[in-house]
Structures are given as C-alpha cells and as structure tokens.
N, C-alpha and C positions, 0 to 999 in steps of 0.2 A: 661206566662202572660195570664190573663183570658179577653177575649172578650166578649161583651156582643152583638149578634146579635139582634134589635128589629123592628118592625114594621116598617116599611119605610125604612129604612136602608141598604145599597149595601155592600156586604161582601168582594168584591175584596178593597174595598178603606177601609174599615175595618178593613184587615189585611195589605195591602199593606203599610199603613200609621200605622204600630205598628213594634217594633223590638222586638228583644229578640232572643234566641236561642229555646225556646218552645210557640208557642200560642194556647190556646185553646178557642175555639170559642163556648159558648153556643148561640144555635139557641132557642129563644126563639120559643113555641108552641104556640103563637098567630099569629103568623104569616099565612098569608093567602094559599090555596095551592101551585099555582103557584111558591112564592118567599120561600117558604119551601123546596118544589120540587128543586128551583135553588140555595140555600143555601146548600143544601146537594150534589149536580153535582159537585159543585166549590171545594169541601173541597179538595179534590186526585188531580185535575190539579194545584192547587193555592199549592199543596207542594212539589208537582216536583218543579213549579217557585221558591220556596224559598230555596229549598233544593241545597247546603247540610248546608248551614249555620242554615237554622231554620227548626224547625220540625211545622204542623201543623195539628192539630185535634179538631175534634165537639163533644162536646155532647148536643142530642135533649133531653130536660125531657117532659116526657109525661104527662097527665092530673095528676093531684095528686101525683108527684112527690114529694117524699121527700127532701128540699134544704138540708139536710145531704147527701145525697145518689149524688146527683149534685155536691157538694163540692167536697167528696171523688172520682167521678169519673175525674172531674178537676186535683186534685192533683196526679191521677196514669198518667194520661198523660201525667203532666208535669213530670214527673217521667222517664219514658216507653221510655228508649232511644233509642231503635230499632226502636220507632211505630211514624208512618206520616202520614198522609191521612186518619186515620180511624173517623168514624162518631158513637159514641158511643150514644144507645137509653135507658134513664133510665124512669123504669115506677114505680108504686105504688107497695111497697112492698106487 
C-alpha cells in the first residue's frame, strides 16, 4: 500500500493507522529539514514494530524526479519480500 507523507503530517500515525502486509511511504521533498531528517530515522524502527506481519519502506524523490521512476520504485518494494526498513532516494535521471 502506497503512503503518501506531506507537510504537516506524523509518520508514526501514518503508518500505524494503515494495514496491509507491504507499506510504502513516499516522503514527500517538501518537507522541511528537521521533519525529513525525522521521517527518514522512523522508517527501520517503525518496521521492527510492524514486523513480521507488515514490511515497511520510503522512498524520498528528489528535485525533479520522475513520477515514473517514483512509481516503479513503489512497486519493487511492494514486491521485495525480503526488504523492510529501507529508505529508497530517487533523483532526476
């Protein structure tokens, strides 16, 4: 299931309050440093908590990111059954 992190927004209730057996959290890039900084700490503790029932991973797109290149990295996660915790960074091809 694809989350969408934005501005103002706390990622522990985020995902706390979403099920499934895969989440993936895009952290938007608007986000300020601080709550970018504390979006990206959460992702590896927040999937020990959910694990072993759900897997949990981010990816941040960078300035001029392609939403192709966003999607496709969405969909390997939801995929990637071995992979939790990871914080995937997509930038301008």
């Amino acid at each position: 299931m694809r989350l969408t992190l934005e501005s103002g927004g706390e990622i522990a209730a985020l995902v706390r309050g979403a099920g499934g057996e895969s989440l993936v959290v895009v952290i938007s890039p608007m986000l300020d440093a601080l709550t970018m900084a504390q979006a990206r700490a959460s992702i590896a503790p927040l999937a020990v908590e959910l694990a072993p029932s759900t897997r949990l991973n981010a990816v941040v797109p960078g300035g001029g990111a392609d939403p192709a290149d966003i999607d496709a990295a969405v969909a390997f996660l939801e995929r990637a059954q071995s992979t939790t915790g990871q914080v995937l960074e997509i930038g301008k091809r």
